[in-house]
Structures are given as structure tokens and as C-alpha cells.
N, C-alpha and C positions, 0 to 999 in steps of 0.2 A: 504494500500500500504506500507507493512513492509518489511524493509530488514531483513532475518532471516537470522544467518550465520552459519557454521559448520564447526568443525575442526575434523580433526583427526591426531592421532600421532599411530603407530603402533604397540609401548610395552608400556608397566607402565614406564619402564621409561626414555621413550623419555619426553618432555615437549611442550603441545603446546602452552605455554604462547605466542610465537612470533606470533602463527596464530593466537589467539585470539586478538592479540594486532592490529593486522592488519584486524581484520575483526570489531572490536572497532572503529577505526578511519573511518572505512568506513561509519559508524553509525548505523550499527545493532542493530536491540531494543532484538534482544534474540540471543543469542549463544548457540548452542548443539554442545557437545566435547564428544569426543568417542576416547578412548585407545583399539584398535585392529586394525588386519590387514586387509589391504584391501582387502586380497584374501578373506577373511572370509564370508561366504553369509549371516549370521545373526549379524546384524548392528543396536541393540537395537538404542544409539542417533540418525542413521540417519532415522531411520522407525519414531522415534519420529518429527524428525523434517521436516520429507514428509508427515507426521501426520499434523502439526500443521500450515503448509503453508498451507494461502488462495487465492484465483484469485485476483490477482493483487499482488499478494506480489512477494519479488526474494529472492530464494535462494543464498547465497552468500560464495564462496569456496574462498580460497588463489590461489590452483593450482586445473584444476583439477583431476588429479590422488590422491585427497583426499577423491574425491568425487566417482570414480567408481574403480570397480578390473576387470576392460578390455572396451575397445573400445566399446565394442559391450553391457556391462553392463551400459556405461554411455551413451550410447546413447536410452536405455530402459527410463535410469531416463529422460535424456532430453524431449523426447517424453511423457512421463506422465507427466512431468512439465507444457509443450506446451500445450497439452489437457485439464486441466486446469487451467489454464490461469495463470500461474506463469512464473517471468522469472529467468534467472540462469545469475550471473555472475561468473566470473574467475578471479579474481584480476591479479596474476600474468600473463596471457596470453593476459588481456585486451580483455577477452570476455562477450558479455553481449547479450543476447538473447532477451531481450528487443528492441534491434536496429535491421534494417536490416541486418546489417554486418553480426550480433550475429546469426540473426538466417541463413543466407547465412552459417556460420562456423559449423553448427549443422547439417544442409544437406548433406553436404561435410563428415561431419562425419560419418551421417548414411549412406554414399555411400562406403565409406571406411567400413563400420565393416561389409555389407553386400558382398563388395569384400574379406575382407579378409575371413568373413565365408564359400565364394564361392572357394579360396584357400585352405582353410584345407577341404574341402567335396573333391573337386581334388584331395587332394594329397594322401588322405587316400584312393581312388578308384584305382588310380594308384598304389598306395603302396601293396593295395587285389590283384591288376591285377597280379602283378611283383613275388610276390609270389604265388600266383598260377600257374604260368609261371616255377616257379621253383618245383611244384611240394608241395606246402604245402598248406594245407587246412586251412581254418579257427577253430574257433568253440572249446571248451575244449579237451586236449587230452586224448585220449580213459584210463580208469582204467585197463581193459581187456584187458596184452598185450598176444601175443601169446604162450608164457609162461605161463602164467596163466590162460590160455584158458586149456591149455594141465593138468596141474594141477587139473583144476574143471574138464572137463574131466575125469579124475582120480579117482576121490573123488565122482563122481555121479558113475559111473561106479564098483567100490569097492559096490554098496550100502549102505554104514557105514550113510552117510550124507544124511540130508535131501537138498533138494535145496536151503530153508533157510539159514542152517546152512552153506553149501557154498557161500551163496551170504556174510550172515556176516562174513565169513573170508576174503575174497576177498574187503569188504566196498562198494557194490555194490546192484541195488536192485532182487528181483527175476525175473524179466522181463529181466533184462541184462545177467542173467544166462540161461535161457530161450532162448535167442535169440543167444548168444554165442555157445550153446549146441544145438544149433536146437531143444530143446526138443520142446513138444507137452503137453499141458496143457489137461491131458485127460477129456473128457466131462462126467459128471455122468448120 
């Protein structure tokens, strides 16, 4: 039943001496300290230190937005903490999952990052909807404008080029040449 604690500070040269000093007093028998940011997905100290928790032990953060890079990222780690059997506090928010309270705060959480997820899946549907409404498609914009159609056109019809050699002028493959040109891949 160890308190393991973790700090992060976001550059080189931030200092987390004050996190550590506060995660010290709390009585932490190990500290992992990590200089990156939180956006960052690859978190060598904190993989280390989700490593080296065991069931019954707590994770121990100052805040914690040290501890995830979104709602919905810290509510992953809470849940694997939960599962097993570790608890998390929060020094500054006075959260501790250990308690009912704590984990009553961890629900609420997960209800939240699944609302907010359900939020951005909305808005980006709505967002498809409104422009298609206005007449624009999804999907990369075509390489083949019609200009260039008229061009390959041109250049197949001269005979000088192969379809190749037009498709590599254009940066495009021989099926888009092909299907632009209506040609017809003759059968041997």
C-alpha cells in the first residue's frame, strides 16, 4: 500500500521541484518526474510509473491536469487504475478515489468526457450536414480539374504520349487517366 507520486513540468525548463516537494510531504516512497507536455501521447515517466503501481497502492498527482492531456485521456487512466485496484489522488482538488466521494468525482467524470465526446460527434455531423447543404463534398479535392482533363485529352489524342507518361505529368495514377478519358483498357 504505497503512495507513488508523479510530477510533470512541460519544458526543460520549467522546474518541478514544488511538485515534488508536495508530493514529498505527502509521503511518497517513489517519485517519477517527466519534463514534456501533456499533449504529448508518449509519457516514458508516466508509463513507468503505471508500470510500477500495484493493487492497493495510489497514484499521487499535485493537480490533475498533470496527470492527463484531456478529460477523456484521464478518465482512461482512472479506469485502469480502478480495474486494478489502485487509487489516485489529487492533492490540489482534494480528490482521492480511494473514498466514496473520490470515486463518486471519477463517474461524474466519465459522464462528462462521454458527453463531451457525444458533443464533438454532433457537431462535426452537423458541421458535414451544413456543408453539404451548401453544396461541398467531403473527401480530397479532385487533381483532375477540367482543364487538365482537356489537356490529357490532348496529349492522348496527338498520340505522342503514352497514358503513362500523361498520368506522370498530371501526378496522377493510370486509372484516373483512364477514367477521366473514358478510355477503355483494351482486352488482348
Amino acid at each position: 500500500m504505497a503512495l507513488i507520486g508523479y510530477a510533470r513540468v512541460s519544458t526543460n525548463e520549467q522546474n518541478p521541484a514544488s511538485q515534488v516537494d508536495a508530493l514529498e510531504a505527502t509521503g511518497c516512497d517513489k517519485i517519477f518526474t517527466e519534463h514534456a507536455s501533456g499533449t504529448l501521447a508518449t509519457r516514458p515517466a508516466l508509463t513507468e510509473a503505471l508500470n510500477y503501481l500495484r493493487d492497493g497502492d495510489t497514484l499521487v498527482v499535485t493537480k490533475l491536469d498533470r496527470l492527463g492531456r484531456s478529460v477523456r485521456h484521464l478518465k482512461h487512466i482512472a479506469e485502469d487504475l480502478q480495474q486494478r485496484g489502485i487509487g489516485l489522488k489529487a492533492l490540489s482538488q482534494g480528490i482521492d478515489t480511494t473514498t466514496p466521494g473520490g470515486r463518486l468525482f471519477f463517474h461524474m467524470l466519465a459522464a462528462i468526457a462521454e458527453f463531451e465526446h457525444d458533443l464533438i460527434v454532433e457537431r462535426t455531423r452537423d458541421g458535414l450536414e451544413a456543408a453539404r447543404a451548401r453544396g461541398r463534398k467531403g473527401g480530397p479535392r479532385f487533381k483532375m480539374t477540367p482543364t487538365k482533363i482537356q489537356q490529357a485529352r490532348s496529349m492522348y489524342d496527338q498520340g505522342e504520349h503514352t497514358v503513362q507518361e500523361i498520368a506522370d505529368t498530371f501526378g496522377v495514377s493510370r486509372p484516373t487517366i483512364y477514367r477521366h478519358l473514358a478510355l477503355q483498357v483494351e482486352q488482348v
